[in-house]
N, C-alpha and C positions, 0 to 999 in steps of 0.2 A: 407622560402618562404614568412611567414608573415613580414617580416623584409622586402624584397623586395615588395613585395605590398605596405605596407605604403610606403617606401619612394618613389616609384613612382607616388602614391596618392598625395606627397609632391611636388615633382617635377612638374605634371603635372597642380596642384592648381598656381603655381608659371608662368608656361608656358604661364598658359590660362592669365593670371596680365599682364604679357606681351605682349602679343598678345594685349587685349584691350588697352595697352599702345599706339603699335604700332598705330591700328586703329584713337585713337584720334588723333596721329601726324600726319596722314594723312589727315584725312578730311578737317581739314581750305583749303587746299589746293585746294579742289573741289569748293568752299564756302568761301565768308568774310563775316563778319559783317564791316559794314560802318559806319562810326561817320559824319554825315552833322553838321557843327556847325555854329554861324553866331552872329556875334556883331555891333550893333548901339546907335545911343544917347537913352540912356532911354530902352534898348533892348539887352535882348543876350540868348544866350539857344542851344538844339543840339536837334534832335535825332538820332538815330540807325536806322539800316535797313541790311535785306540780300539782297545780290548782286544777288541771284540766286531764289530770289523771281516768281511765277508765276503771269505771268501779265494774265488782262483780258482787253479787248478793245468790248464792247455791246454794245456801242450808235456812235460813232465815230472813225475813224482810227487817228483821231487825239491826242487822249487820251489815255492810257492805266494805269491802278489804280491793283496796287498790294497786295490785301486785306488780310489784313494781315504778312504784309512782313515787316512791322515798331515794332519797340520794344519801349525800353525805350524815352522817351522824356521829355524836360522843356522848357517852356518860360516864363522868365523872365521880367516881364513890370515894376519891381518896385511898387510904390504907386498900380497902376494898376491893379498886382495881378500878380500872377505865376499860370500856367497852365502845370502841370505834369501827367505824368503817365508811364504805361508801356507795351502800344499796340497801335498800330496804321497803317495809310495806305498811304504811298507814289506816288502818283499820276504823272504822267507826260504827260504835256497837251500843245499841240503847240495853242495855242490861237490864232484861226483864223476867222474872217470875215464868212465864208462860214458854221462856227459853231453858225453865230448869237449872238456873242460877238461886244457887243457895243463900247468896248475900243481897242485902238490901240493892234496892232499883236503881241505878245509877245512868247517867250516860257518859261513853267512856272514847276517849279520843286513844287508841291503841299504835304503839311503834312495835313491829313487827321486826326481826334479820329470821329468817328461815334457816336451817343449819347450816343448807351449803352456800347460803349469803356470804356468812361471817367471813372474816378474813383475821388469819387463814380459816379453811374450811370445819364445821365440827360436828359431831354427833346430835348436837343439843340447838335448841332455839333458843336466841334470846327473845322476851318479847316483856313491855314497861305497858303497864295502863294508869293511862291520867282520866282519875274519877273525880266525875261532877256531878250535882244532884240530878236528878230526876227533868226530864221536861229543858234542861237546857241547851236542848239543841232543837228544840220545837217539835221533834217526832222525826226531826232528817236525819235520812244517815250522809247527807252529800259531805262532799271533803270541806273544811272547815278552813273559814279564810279567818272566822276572831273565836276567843274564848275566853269565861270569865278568866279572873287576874289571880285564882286559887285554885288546886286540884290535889286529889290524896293520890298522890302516885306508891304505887305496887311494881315493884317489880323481880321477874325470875330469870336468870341468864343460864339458866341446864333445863328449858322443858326439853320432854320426850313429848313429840306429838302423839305419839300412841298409847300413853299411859299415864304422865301424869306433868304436872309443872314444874314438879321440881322445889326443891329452897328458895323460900322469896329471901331475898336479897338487902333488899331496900323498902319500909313503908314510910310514910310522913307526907307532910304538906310541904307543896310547893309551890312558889309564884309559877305564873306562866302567863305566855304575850308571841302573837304571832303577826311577824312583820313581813313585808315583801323585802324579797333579796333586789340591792341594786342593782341596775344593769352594769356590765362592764362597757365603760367607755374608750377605753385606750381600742377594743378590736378595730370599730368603724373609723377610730385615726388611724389608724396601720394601712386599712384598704384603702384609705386616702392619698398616705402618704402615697406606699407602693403607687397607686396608679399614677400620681403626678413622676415620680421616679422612672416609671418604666415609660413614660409619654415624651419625659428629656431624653432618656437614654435613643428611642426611636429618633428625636427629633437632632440631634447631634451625628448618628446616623447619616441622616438624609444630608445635611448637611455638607458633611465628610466626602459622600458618592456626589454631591453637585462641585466640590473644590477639586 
């Protein structure tokens, strides 16, 4: 009976490995992680984001800001200076007239770090907008899984939210292309491995107490 117990204890340790195996193979599938990436003169960089991020729209239906939903990020200005981290807010905002936008009608895919994002923490917001014409995003503000393969990006790394934007930084065109991030495949080998490892170790074990 004890010989049956442990190896069940064996089996069922290996079961549960599996089972979490399973799990993780499934969920990308509910969920991507997105790479927006984007190259110009003097300019290049990406960040990340979930696709199944929870939007919030409080001030306008023409904006919705995903707080929270942005990961990793860098931009790259050269001389200028690079601007990284690993949390941030994806914005998207039909840039209209009727929102008291002084500049021509755009839709605007917005990378948000809120001050105390930054790393290290700062007084200031960085925040980059990639401007598209008019009408291309069809009227939505959902999070954006393509976009056209050009955009005029603006951007200010010292706004004051209370007062003003700040020095833009950086204007011009640039390529842009948003691809889904790979899955990592080494995890689901490891919980493999492991459970086959800790299945011999039990079964050598049993073994040992029957000699």
């Amino acid at each position: 009976m004890a010989l049956l117990n442990k190896f069940s204890i064996a089996s069922a340790v290996s079961i549960v490995a599996l089972l979490a195996l399973g799990t993780l193979g499934t969920h990308p599938a509910q969920a991507a992680l997105l790479k927006f990436s984007f190259e110009g003169e003097g300019v290049n960089g990406y960040f990340t984001y979930d696709d199944s991020a929870i939007g919030s729209s409080p001030f306008t239906p023409n904006a919705t800001a995903y707080p929270d939903g942005g990961y990793d990020y860098k931009f790259d200005f050269g001389e200028k200076g690079v601007f990284e981290g690993s949390v941030g807010n994806p914005i998207i905002f039909l840039a209209r007239a009727e929102d008291g936008i002084p500049y021509p009608d755009t839709d605007d895919f917005i990378w948000e770090v809120r001050a105390f994002q930054r790393q290290p923490a700062s007084e200031f917001a960085f925040v980059s907008y990639f401007h598209y014409p008019e009408d291309t995003f069809g009227g939505s503000t959902a999070i954006r899984t393509t976009v056209p393969s050009t955009a005029i990006l603006d951007v200010f790394p010292n706004v004051d939210p209370s007062s003003s934007r700040g020095d833009l930084l950086y204007t011009g065109t640039v390529r842009t292309r948003i691809e889904k991030v790979p899955e990592p495949t080494f995890l689901p080998a490891l919980l493999g491995v492991g459970a086959w490892f800790l299945f011999r170790r039990q079964h050598r074990h049993i073994i040992t107490e029957e000699n």
